[in-house]
C-alpha positions in Angstrom: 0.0 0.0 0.0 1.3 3.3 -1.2 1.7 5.9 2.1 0.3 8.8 1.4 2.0 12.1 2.5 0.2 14.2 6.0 1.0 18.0 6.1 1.9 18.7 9.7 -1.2 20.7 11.3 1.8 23.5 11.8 1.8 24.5 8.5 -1.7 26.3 8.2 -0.6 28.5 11.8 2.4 29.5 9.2 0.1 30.4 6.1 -0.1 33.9 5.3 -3.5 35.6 5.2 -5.1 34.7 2.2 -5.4 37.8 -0.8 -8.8 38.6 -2.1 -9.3 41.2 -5.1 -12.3 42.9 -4.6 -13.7 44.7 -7.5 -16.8 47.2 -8.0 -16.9 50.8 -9.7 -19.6 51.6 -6.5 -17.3 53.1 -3.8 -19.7 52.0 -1.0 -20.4 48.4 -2.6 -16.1 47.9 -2.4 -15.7 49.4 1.0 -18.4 47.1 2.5 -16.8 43.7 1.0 -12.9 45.2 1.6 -14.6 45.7 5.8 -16.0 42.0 5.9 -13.6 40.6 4.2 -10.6 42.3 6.4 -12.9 41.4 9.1 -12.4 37.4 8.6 -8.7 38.3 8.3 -7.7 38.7 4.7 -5.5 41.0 3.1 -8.0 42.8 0.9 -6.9 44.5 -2.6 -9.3 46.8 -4.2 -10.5 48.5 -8.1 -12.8 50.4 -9.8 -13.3 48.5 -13.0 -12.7 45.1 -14.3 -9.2 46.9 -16.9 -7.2 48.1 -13.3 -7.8 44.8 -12.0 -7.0 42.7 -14.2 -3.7 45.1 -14.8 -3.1 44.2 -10.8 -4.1 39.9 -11.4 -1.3 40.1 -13.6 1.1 42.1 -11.7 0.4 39.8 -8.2 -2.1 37.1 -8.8 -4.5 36.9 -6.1 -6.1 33.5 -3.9 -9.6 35.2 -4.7 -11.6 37.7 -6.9 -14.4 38.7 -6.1 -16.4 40.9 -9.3 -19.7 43.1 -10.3 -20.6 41.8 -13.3 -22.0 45.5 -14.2 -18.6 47.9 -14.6 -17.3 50.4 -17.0 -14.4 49.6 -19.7 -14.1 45.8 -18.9 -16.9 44.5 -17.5 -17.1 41.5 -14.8 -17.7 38.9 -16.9 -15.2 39.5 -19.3 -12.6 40.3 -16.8 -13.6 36.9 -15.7 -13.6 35.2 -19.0 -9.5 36.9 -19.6 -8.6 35.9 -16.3 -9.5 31.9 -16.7 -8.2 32.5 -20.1 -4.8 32.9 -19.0 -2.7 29.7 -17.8 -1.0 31.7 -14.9 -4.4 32.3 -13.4 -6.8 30.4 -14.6 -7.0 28.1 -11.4 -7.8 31.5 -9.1 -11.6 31.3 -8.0 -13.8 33.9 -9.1 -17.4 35.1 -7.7 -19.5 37.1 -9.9 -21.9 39.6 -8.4 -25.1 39.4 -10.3 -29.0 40.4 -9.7 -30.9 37.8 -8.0 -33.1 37.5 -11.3 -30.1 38.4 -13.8 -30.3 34.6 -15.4 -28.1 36.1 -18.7 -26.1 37.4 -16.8 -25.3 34.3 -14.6 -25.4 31.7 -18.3 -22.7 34.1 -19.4 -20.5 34.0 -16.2 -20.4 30.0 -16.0 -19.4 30.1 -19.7 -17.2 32.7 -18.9 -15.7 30.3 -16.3 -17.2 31.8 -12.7 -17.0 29.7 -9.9 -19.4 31.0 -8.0 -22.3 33.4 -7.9 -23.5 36.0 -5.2 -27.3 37.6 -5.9 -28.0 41.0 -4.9 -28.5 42.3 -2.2 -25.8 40.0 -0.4 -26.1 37.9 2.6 -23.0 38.6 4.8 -22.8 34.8 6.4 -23.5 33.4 2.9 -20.2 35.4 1.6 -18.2 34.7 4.0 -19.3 30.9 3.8 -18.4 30.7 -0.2 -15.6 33.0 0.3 -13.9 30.4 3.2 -15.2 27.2 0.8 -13.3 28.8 -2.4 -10.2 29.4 -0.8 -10.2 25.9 1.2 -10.0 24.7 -2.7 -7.7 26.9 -3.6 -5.5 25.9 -1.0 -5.8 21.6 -1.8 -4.9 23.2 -5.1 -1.7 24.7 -4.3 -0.7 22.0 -2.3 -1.0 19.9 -5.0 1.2 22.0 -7.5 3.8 22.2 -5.0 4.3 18.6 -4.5 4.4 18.4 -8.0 7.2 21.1 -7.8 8.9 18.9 -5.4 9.3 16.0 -7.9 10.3 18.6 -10.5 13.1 19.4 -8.4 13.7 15.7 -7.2 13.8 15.7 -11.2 16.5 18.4 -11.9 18.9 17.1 -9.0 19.2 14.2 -11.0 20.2 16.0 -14.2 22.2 17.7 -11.9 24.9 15.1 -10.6 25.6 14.4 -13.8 27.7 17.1 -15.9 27.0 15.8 -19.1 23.2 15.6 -19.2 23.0 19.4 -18.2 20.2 20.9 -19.6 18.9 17.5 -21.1 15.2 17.9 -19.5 14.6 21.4 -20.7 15.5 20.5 -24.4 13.4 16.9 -24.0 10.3 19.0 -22.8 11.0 21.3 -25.8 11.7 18.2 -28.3 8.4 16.6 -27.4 6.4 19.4 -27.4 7.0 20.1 -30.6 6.4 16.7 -32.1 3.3 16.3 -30.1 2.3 19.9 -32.1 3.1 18.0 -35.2 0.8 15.1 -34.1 -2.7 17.3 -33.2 -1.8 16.5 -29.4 -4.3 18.1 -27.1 -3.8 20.7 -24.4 -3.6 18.5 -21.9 -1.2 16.0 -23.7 0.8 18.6 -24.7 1.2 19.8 -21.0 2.0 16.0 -19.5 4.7 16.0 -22.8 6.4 19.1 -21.1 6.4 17.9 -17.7 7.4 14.3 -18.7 10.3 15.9 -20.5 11.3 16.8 -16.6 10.2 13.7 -14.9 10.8 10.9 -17.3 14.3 10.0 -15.3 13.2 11.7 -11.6 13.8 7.1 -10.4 17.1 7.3 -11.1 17.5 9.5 -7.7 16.6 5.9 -6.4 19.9 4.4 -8.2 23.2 4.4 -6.8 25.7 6.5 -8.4 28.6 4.1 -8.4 25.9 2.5 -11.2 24.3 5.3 -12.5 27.5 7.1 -13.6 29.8 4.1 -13.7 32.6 5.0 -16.5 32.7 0.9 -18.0 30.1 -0.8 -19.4 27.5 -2.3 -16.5 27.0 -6.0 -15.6 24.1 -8.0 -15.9 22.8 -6.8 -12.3 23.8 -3.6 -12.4 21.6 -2.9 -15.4 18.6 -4.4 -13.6 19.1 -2.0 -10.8 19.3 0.8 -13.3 16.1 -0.1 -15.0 14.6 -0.1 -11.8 14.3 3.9 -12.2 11.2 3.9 -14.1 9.2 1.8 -11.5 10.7 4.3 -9.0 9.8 7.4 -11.2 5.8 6.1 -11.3 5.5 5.4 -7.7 6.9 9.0 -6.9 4.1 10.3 -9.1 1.7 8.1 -8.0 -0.7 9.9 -5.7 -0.8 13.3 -7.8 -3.8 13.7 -9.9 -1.8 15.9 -12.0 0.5 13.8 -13.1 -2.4 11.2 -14.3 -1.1 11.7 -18.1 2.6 11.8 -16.8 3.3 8.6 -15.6 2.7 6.6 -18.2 5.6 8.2 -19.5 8.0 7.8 -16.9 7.0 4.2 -16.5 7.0 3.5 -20.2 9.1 5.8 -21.9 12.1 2.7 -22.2 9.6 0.3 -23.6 10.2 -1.0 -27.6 7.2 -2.3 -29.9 8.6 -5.2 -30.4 8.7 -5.8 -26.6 11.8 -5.4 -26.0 12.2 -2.9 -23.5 10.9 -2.5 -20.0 9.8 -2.3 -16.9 7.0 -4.3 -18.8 7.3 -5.1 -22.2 4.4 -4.1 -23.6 4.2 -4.2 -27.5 3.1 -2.3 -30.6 0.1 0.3 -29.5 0.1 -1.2 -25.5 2.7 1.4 -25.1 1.5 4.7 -24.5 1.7 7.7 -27.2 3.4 9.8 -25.1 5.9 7.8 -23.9 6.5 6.8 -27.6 7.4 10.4 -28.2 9.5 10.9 -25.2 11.3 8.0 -25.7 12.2 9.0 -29.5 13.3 12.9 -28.2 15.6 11.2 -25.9 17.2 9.1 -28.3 17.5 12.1 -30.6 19.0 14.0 -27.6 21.1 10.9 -26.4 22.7 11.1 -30.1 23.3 14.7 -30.3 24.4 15.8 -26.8 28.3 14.8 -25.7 28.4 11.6 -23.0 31.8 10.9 -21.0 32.4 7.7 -23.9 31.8 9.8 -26.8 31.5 13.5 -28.0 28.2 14.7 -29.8 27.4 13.2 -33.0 25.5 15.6 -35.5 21.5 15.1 -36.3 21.8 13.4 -39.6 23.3 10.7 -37.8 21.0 10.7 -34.9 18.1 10.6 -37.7 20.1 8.0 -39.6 20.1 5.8 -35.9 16.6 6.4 -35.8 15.4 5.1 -38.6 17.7 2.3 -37.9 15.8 1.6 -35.2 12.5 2.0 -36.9 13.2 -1.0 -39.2 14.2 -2.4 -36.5 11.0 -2.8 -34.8 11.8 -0.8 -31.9 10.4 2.6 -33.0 7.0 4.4 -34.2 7.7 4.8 -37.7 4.8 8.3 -38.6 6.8 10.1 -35.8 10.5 9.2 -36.4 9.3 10.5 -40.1 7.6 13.7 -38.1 10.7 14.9 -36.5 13.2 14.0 -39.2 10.7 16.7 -41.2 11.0 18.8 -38.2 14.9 18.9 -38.9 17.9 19.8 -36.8 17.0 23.7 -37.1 13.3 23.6 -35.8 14.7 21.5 -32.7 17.5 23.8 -31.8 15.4 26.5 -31.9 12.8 25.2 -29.6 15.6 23.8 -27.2 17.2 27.7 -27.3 14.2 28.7 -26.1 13.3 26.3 -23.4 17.2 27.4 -22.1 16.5 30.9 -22.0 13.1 30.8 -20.7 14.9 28.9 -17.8 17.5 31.7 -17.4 14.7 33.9 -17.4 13.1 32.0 -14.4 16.5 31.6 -12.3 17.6 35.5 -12.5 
């Protein structure tokens, strides 16, 4: 049985107050939410219009927005519809303010994305009462995306005690994301491709390094143990619902379609899409990047092994011919970009 990780009760005495956007062009409608809300202990924000806040969401996202739907320039629910239409805050819950009667109003704010709804005139027990219930989900949420974080990290400190696969994950989310454009991928594909290109390897913190990084070739047991890192690498992931569409690529991004590879040899379309496409952007990476037995090899060569491997049995044949159409300049630019989009995010 898996054991599943406790926060210590300490940790919500050490949470800071929880920021709530309030936003109403009526002076006296804001100051009455900014005084209840400040009452229950929140660090309250405050605008006019639905174009100042969303200038301030975007400057420091908030836990909470609360919205008018009725405002000048951008009205509430497009100010809600921009703000779940953006990936950085998307997942911040948002009440609309509508007339107890204002059905259009309250159609367009679910299609808009609104989480929840508060009719006019406004109970204050009944607002405080969403209010608390929103950001007790928002919290599970965060918690969630920063154990995910965790394994990202777990996933970067392997990369990391190895010089010469510096910088391999950022260009394997980049590879993959690009083929999986190619293919039609969906949103959600495309976004496990990008974190898989992190977290495909995160087992191997479970393998020794006198194995891991060992300079001759390995024995018999020694490859078994190494192996052993996708198993690992799917039983880290395990228990995050975010990282459903992940882990069948960390646990199957070493299998073959002819059966041949592992932790379970599946065959032909038993192994996953995704890891299909991992496991091809790390070949072509493998190939192309330096390793301590041999310097980089260009990519005609690493298509040329590729396609070796395709007649081989091992690979998927429509997206080996995808990538090789791709080329070696399409691929450097999208790994030049993942590197200075990292830069960007450790200044």
């Amino acid at each position: 049985m898996t054991q599943r990780l406790h926060y210590p009760s300490f940790l919500s005495e050490l949470r800071v107050p929880a920021r709530v956007l309030v936003v109403d062009d009526i002076p006296q409608n804001r100051h009455l939410l900014e005084r209840l809300l400040a009452g229950e202990g929140y660090t309250v924000n405050a605008a006019a219009d639905g174009a100042i806040a969303l200038s301030m969401v975007e400057a420091e996202p908030p836990d909470l927005i609360i919205s008018d739907v009725d405002m000048p320039n951008v009205d509430g629910i497009e100010f809600c519809r921009r703000v779940k239409g953006n990936t950085e805050t998307r997942l911040v819950p948002f009440i609309l303010i509508t007339g107890l009667a204002d059905r259009a109003n309250r159609i367009a704010g679910i299609e808009a994305g609104a989480d929840d709804f508060l009719g006019k005139p406004f109970d204050s027990q009944e607002l405080k009462a969403r209010v608390r219930s929103l950001l007790r989900l928002k919290r599970y949420t965060d918690e969630l995306d920063s154990a995910e974080s965790v394994i990202v990290s777990l996933a970067l400190t392997v990369e990391a005690r190895d010089q010469y696969t510096h910088g391999h994950c950022q260009r394997l989310a980049a590879y993959a994301m690009l083929l999986g454009e190619r293919i039609g991928a969906s949103e959600d594909q495309l976004s496990a491709l990008n974190i898989g290109g992190y977290l495909h390897d995160v087992g191997k913190i479970g393998v020794p390094d006198a194995v891991l990084y060992k300079p001759s070739g390995l024995t018999s047991a020694e490859y078994e143990v190494v192996k052993r890192h996708t198993v690992i690498g799917d039983r880290l992931c395990g228990d995050l619902r975010a990282l459903t569409l992940v882990r069948p690529i960390v646990r199957h991004h070493h299998e073959r379609l002819d059966g041949s590879g592992y932790p379970d040899g599946l065959r032909g379309d038993a192994v996953p899409l995704l890891a299909q496409v991992i496991a091809i952007v790390d070949e072509y990476d493998a190939i192309t990047t330096s390793r301590p037995y041999r310097q980089a090899l260009p990519p005609d060569r690493a298509f040329e092994q590729l396609s070796k491997d395709v007649k081989g049995g091992l690979l998927n044949p429509d997206l080996v011919e995808i990538l090789t159409a791709l080329g070696p300049d399409a691929l450097a630019a999208a790994a030049g970009e993942a590197e200075a989009n990292a830069e960007r995010l450790a200044v």
